[in-house]
MARKOL-34309 format. One record per residue (C-alpha): residue number from 1; residue in one letter; x, y, z. Coordinates in nm, 3 decimals, always signed. Example, Ala and Ser with C-alpha at 12.3 -4.5 7.8 and 13.67 -1.06 7.14 Angstrom:
2
@num:1; residuo:A; xx:+1.230; yy:-0.450; zz:+0.780
@num:2; residuo:S; xx:+1.367; yy:-0.106; zz:+0.714
END
This chain:
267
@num:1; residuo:X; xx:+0.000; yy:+0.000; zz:+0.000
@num:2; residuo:X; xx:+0.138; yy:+0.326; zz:-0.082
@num:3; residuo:X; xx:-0.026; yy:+0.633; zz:+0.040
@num:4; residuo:X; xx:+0.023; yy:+0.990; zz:+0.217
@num:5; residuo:X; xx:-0.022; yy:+1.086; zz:+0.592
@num:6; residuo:X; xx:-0.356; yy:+0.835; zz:+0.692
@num:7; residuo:X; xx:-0.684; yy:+0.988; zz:+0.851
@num:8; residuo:X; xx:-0.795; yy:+0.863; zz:+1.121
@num:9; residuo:X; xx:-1.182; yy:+0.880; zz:+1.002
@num:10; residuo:X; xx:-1.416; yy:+1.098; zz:+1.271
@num:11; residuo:X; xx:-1.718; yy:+0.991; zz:+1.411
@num:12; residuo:X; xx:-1.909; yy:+1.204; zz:+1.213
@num:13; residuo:X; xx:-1.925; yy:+1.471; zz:+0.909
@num:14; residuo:X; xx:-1.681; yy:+1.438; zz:+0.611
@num:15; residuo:X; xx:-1.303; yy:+1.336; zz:+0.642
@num:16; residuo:X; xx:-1.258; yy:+1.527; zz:+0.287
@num:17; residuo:X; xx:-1.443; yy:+1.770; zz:+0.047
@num:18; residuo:X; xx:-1.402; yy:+1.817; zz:-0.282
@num:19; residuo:X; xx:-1.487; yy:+2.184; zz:-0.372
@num:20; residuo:X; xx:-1.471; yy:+2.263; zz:-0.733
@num:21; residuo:X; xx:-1.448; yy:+2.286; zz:-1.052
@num:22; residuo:X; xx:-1.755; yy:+2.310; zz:-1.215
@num:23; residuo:X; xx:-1.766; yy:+2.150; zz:-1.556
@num:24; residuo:X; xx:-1.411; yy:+2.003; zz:-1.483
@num:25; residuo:X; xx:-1.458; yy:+1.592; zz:-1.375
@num:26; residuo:X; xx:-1.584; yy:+1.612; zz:-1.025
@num:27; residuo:X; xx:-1.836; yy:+1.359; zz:-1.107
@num:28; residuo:X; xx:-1.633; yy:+1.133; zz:-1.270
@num:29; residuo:X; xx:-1.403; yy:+1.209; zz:-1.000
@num:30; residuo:X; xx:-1.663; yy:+1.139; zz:-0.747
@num:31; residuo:X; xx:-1.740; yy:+0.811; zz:-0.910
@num:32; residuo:X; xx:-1.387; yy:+0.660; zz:-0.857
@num:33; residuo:X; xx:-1.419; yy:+0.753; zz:-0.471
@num:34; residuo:X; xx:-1.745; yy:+0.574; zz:-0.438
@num:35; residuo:X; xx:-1.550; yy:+0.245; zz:-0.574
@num:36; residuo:X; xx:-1.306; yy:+0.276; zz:-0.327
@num:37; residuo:X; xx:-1.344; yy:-0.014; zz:-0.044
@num:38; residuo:X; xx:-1.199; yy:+0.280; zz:+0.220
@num:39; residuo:X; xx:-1.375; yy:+0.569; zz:+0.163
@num:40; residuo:X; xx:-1.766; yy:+0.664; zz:+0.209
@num:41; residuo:X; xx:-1.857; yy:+0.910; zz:-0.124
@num:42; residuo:X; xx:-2.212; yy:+1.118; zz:-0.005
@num:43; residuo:X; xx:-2.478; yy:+0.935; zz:-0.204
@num:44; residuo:X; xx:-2.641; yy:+1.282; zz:-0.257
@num:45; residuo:X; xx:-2.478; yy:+1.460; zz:-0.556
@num:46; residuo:X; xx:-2.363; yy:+1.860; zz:-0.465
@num:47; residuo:X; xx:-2.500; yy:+1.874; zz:-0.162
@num:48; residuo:X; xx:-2.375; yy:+2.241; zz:-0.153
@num:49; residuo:X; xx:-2.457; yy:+2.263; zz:+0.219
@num:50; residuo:X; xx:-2.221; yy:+2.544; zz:+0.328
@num:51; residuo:X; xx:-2.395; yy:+2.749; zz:+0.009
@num:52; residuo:X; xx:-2.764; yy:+2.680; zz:-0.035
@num:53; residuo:X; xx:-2.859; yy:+2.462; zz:+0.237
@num:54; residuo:X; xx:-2.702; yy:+2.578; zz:+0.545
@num:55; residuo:X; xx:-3.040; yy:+2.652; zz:+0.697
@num:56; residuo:X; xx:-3.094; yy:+2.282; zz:+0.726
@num:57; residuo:X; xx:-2.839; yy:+2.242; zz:+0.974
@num:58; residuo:X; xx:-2.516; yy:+2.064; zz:+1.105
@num:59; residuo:X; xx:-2.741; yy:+1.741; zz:+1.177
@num:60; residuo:X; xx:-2.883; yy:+1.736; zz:+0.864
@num:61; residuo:X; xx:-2.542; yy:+1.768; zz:+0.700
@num:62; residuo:X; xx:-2.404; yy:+1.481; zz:+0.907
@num:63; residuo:X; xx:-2.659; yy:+1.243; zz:+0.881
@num:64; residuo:X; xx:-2.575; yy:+1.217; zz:+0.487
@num:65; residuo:X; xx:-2.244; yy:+1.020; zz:+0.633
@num:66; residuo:X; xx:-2.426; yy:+0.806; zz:+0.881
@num:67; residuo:X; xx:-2.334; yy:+0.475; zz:+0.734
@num:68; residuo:X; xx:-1.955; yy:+0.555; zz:+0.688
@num:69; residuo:X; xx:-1.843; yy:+0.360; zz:+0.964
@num:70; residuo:X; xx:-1.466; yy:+0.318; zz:+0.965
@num:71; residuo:X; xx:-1.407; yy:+0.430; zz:+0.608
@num:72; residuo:X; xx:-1.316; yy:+0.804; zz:+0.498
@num:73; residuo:X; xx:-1.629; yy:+1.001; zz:+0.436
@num:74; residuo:X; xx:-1.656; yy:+1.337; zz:+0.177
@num:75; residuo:X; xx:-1.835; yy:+1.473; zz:-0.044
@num:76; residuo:X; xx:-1.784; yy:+1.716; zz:-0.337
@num:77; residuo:X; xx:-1.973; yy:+2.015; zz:-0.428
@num:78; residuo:X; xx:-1.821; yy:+2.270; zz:-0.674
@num:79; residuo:X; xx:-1.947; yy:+2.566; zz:-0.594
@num:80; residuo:X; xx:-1.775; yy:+2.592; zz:-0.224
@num:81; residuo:X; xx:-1.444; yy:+2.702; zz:-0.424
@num:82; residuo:X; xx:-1.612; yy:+3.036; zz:-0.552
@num:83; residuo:X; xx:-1.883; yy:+3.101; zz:-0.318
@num:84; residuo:X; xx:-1.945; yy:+3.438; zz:-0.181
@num:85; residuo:X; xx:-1.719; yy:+3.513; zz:+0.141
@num:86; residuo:X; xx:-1.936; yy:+3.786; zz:+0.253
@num:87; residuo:X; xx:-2.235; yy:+4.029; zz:+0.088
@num:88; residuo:X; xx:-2.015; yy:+4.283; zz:-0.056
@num:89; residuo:X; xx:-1.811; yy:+3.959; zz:-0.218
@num:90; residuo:X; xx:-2.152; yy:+3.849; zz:-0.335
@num:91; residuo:X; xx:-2.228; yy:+4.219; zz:-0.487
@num:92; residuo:X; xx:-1.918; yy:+4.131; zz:-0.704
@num:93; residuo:X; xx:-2.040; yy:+3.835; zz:-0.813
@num:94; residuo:X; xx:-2.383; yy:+3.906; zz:-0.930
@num:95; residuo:X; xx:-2.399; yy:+4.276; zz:-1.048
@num:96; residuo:X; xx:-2.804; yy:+4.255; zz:-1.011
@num:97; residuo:X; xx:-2.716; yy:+4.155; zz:-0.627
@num:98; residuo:X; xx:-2.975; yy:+4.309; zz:-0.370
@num:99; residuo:X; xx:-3.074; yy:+4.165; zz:-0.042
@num:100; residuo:X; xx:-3.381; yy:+3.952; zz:-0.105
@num:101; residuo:X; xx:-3.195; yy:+3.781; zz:-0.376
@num:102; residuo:X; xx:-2.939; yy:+3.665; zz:-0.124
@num:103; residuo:X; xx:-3.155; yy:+3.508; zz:+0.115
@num:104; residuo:X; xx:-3.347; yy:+3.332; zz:-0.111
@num:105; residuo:X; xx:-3.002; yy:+3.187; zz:-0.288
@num:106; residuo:X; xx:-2.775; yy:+3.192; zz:-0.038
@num:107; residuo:X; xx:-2.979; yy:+3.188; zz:+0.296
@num:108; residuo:X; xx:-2.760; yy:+3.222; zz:+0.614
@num:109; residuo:X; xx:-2.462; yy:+3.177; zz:+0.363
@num:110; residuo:X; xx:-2.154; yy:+3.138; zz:+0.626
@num:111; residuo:X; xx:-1.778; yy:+3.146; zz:+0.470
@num:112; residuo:X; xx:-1.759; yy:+2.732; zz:+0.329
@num:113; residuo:X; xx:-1.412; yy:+2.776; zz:+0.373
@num:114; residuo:X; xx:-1.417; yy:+2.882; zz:+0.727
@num:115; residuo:X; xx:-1.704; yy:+2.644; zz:+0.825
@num:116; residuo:X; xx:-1.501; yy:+2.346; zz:+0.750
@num:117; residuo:X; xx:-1.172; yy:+2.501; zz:+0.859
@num:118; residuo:X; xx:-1.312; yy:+2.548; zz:+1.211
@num:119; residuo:X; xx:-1.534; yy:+2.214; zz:+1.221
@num:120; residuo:X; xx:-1.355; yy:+1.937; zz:+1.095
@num:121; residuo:X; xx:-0.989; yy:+1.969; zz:+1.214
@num:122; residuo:X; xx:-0.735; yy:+1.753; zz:+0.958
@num:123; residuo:X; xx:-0.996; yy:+1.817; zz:+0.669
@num:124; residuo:X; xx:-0.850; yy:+1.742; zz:+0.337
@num:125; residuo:X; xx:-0.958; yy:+1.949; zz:+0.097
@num:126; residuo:X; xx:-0.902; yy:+1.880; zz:-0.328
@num:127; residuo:X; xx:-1.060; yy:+2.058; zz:-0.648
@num:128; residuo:X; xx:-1.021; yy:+2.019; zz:-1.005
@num:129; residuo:X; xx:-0.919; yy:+2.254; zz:-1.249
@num:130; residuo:X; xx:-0.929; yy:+2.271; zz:-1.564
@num:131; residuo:X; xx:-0.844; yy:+2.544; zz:-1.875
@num:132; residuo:X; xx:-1.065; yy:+2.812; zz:-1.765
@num:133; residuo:X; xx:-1.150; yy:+2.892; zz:-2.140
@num:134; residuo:X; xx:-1.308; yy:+2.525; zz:-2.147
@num:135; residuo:X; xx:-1.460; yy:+2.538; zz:-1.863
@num:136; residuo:X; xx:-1.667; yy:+2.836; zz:-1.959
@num:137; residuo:X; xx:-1.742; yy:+2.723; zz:-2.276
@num:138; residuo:X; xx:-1.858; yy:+2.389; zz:-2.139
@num:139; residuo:X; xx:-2.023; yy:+2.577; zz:-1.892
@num:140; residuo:X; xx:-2.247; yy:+2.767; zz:-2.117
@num:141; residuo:X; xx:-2.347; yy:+2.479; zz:-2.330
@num:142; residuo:X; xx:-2.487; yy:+2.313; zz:-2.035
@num:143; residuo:X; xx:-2.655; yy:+2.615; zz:-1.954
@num:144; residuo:X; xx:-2.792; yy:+2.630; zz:-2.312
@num:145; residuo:X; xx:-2.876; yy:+2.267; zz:-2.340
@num:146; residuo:X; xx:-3.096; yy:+2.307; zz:-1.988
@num:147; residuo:X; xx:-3.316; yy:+2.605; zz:-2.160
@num:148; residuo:X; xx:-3.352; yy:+2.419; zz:-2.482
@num:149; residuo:X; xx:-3.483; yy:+2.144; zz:-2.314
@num:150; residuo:X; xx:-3.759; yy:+2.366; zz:-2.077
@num:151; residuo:X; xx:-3.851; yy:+2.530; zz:-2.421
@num:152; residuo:X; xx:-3.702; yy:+2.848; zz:-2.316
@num:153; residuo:X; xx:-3.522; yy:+3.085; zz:-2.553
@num:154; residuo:X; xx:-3.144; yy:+3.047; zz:-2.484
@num:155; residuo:X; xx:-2.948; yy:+3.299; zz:-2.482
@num:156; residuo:X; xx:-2.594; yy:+3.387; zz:-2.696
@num:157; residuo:X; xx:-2.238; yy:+3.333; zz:-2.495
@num:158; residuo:X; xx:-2.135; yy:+3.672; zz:-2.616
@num:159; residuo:X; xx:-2.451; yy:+3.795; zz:-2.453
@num:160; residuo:X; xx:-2.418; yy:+3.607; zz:-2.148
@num:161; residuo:X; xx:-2.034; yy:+3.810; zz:-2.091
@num:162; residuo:X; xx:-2.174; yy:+4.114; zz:-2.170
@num:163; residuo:X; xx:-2.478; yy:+4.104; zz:-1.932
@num:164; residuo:X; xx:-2.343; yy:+3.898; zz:-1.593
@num:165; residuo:X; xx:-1.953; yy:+3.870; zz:-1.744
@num:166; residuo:X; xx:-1.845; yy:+3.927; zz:-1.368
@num:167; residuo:X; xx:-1.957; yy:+3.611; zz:-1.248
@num:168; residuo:X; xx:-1.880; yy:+3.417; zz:-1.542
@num:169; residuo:X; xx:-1.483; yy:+3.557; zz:-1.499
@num:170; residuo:X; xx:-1.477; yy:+3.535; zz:-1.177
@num:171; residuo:X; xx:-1.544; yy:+3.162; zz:-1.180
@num:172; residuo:X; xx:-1.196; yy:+3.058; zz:-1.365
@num:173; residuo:X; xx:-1.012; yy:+3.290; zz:-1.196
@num:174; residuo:X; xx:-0.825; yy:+2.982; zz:-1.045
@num:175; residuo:X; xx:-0.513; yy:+3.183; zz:-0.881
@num:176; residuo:X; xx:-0.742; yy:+3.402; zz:-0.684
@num:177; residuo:X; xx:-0.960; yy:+3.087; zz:-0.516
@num:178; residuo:X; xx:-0.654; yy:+2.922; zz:-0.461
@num:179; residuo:X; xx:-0.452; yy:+3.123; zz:-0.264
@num:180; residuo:X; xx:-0.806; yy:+3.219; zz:-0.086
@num:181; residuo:X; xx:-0.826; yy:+2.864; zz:+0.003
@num:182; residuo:X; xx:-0.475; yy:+2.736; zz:+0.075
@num:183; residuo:X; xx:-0.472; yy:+3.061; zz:+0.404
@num:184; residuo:X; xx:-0.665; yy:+2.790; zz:+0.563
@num:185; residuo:X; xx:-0.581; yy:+2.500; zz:+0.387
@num:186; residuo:X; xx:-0.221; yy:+2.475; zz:+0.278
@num:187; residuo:X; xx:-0.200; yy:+2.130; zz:+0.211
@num:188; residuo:X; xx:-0.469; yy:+2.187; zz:-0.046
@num:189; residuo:X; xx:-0.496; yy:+1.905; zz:-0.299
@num:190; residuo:X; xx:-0.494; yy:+2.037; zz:-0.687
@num:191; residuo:X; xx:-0.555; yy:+1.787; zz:-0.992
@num:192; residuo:X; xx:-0.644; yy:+1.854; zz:-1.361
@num:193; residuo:X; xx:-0.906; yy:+1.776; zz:-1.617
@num:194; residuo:X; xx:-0.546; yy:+1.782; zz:-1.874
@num:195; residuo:X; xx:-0.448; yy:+1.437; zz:-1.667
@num:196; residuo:X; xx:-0.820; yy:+1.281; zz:-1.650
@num:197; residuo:X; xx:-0.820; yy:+1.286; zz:-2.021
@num:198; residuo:X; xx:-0.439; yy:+1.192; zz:-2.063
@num:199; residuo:X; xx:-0.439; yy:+0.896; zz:-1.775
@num:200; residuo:X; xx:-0.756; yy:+0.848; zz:-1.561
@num:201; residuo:X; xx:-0.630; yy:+0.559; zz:-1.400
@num:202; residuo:X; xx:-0.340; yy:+0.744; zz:-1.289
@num:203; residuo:X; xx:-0.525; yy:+1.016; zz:-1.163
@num:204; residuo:X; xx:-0.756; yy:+0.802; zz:-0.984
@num:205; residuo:X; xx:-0.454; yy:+0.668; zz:-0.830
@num:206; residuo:X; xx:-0.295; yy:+1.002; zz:-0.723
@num:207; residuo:X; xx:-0.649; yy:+1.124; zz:-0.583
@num:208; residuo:X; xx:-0.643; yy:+0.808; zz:-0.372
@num:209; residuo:X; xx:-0.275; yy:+0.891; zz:-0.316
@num:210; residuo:X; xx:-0.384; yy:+1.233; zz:-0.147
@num:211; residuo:X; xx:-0.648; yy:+1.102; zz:+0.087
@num:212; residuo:X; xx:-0.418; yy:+0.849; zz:+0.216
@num:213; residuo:X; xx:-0.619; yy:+0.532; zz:+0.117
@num:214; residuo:X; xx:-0.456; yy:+0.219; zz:-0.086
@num:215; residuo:X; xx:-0.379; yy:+0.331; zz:-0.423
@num:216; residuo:X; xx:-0.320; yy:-0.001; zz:-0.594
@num:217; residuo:X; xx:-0.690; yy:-0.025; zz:-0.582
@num:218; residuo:X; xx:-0.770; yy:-0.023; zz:-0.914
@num:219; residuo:X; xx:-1.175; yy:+0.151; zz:-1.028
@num:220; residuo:X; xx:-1.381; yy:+0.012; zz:-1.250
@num:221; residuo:X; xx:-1.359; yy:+0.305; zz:-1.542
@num:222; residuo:X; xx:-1.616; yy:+0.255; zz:-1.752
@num:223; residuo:X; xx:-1.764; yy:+0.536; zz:-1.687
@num:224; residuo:X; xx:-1.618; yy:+0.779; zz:-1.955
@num:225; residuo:X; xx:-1.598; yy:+1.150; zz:-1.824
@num:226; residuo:X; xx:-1.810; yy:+1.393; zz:-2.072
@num:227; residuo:X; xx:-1.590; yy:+1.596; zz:-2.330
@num:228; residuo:X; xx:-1.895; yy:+1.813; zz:-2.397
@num:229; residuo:X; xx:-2.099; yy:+1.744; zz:-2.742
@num:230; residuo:X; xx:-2.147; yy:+2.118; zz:-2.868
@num:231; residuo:X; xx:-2.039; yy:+2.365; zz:-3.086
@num:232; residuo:X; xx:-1.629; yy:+2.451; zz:-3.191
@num:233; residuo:X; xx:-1.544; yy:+2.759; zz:-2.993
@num:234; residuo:X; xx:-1.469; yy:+3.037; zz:-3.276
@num:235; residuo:X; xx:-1.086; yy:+3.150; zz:-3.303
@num:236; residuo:X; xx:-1.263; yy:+3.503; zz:-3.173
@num:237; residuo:X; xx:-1.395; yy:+3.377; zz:-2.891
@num:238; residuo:X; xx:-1.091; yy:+3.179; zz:-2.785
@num:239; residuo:X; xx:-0.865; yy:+3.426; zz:-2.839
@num:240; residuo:X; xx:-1.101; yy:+3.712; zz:-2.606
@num:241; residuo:X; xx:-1.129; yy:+3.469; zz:-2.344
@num:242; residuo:X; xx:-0.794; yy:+3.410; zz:-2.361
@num:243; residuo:X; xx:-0.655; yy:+3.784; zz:-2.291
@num:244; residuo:X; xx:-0.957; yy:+3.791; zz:-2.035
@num:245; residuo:X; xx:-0.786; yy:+3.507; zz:-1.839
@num:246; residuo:X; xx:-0.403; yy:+3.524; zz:-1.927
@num:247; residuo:X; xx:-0.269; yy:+3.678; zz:-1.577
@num:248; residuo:X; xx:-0.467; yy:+3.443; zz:-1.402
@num:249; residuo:X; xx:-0.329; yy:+3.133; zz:-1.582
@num:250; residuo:X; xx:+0.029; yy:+3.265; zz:-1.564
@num:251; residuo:X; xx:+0.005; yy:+3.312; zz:-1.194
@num:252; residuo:X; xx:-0.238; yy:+2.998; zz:-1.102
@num:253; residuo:X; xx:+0.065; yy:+2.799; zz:-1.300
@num:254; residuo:X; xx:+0.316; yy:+2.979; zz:-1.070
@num:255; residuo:X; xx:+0.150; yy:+2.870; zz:-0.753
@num:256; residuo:X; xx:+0.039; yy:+2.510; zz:-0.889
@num:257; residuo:X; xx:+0.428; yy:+2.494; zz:-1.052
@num:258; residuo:X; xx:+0.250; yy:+2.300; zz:-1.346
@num:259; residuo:X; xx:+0.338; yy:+2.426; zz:-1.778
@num:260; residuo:X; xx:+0.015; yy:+2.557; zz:-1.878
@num:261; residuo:X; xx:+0.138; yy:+2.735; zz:-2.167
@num:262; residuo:X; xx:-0.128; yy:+2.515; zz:-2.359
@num:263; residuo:X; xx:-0.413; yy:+2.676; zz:-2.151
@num:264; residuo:X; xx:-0.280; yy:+3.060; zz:-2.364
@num:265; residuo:X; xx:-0.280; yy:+2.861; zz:-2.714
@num:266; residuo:X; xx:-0.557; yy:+3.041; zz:-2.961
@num:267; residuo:X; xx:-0.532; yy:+2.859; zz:-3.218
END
């Protein structure tokens, strides 16, 4: 068996979290933990409690984990990495923002970060993170694909920038959440889409690696991860989103110490 520093599983809540990326492999990723003969993946897919469901309180939140017993229990839910930290945080996000909108969306929204800091000493925390310029386009088609299917009138990407373009940026802007996220959790754990499509037995293998379980278990992988079935990005677009993201990317690679000169390629 070769793994990191083991966890000594609590009695209750999660032993890990998983808080991001959106559109980047979590559930993929989350399907490889659920496998695992040592660890206890949440049955209930983004739970988001620290975000939207807060108001249903701690019990609530630990009785998803109830049947762990002595494996490692977590969960993953990808908005935690980019939530709100406070109201005037959550004015920046949505430029619409007023108060009734945040209680109905974010109702009794604590800091996730802090919540699980203070709660659940020896946490381990992970996300992955993918090329931000992907991610939104995936992101968007998704979006799309949701409206088509309720019959409503979707609405262009260029359109979607120009109207709520803060959120939408501030949701790759990797190097900012990161360093936001490793003052309370240094050890963080950071993995990429890039090596899920390259080697997803390896990086099955590395995730186990990081939450100190036996990574010689080898997961079933027949479950392919989604590449996204939707329109070719225009050299335009690409190239914008690039210049809208490029300091991020150069400074998210200087903190991760990965090459993701790829992640600046237009064409």
């Amino acid at each position: 068996m070769s793994v990191t520093e083991k966890i000594t599983p609590r009695s209750e809540g999660p032993d890990f979290v998983g808080v991001g990326v959106q559109k980047s492999g979590t559930t993929w990723i989350g399907d490889v933990l659920s496998q695992h003969p040592q660890i206890f993946f949440s049955p209930k897919k983004e739970i988001s409690f620290f975000t939207r469901r807060f108001h249903k309180g701690y019990r609530w939140y630990h009785d998803i984990f109830r049947e762990k017993k002595d494996r490692l229990a977590g969960e993953i839910s990808v908005n935690y990495l980019y939530a709100p930290r406070s109201n005037s945080t959550h004015k920046e996000y949505y430029p619409n923002w007023n108060p009734r909108r945040q209680v109905l969306f974010w109702r009794k929204m604590p800091s996730a970060r802090n919540q699980l800091k203070y709660n659940y000493p020896g946490l381990k925390i992970f996300a992955m993170f993918r090329n931000p310029v992907d991610r939104a386009w995936s992101h968007y088609w998704f979006w799309r694909s949701r409206k088509e299917r309720l019959g409503k009138r979707f609405v262009s990407f260029e359109r979607i920038f120009a109207e709520d373009g803060r959120w939408i940026q501030l949701q790759g802007n990797f190097a900012d959440h990161l360093a936001y996220w490793r003052e309370a959790f240094p050890e963080m754990g950071v993995f990429f889409y890039d090596d899920l499509v390259k080697d997803p037995l390896g990086l099955a293998r590395t995730v186990y690696r990081f939450l100190g379980v036996d990574d010689t278990f080898e997961p079933i992988l027949t479950r392919r991860f989604k590449t996204g079935n939707y329109e070719t990005m225009s050299v335009e677009t690409r190239k914008w989103l690039v210049d809208n993201y490029r300091d991020q990317i150069l400074l998210f690679a200087e903190m991760t110490g990965r090459d993701l000169s790829h992640w600046l390629e237009v064409g």
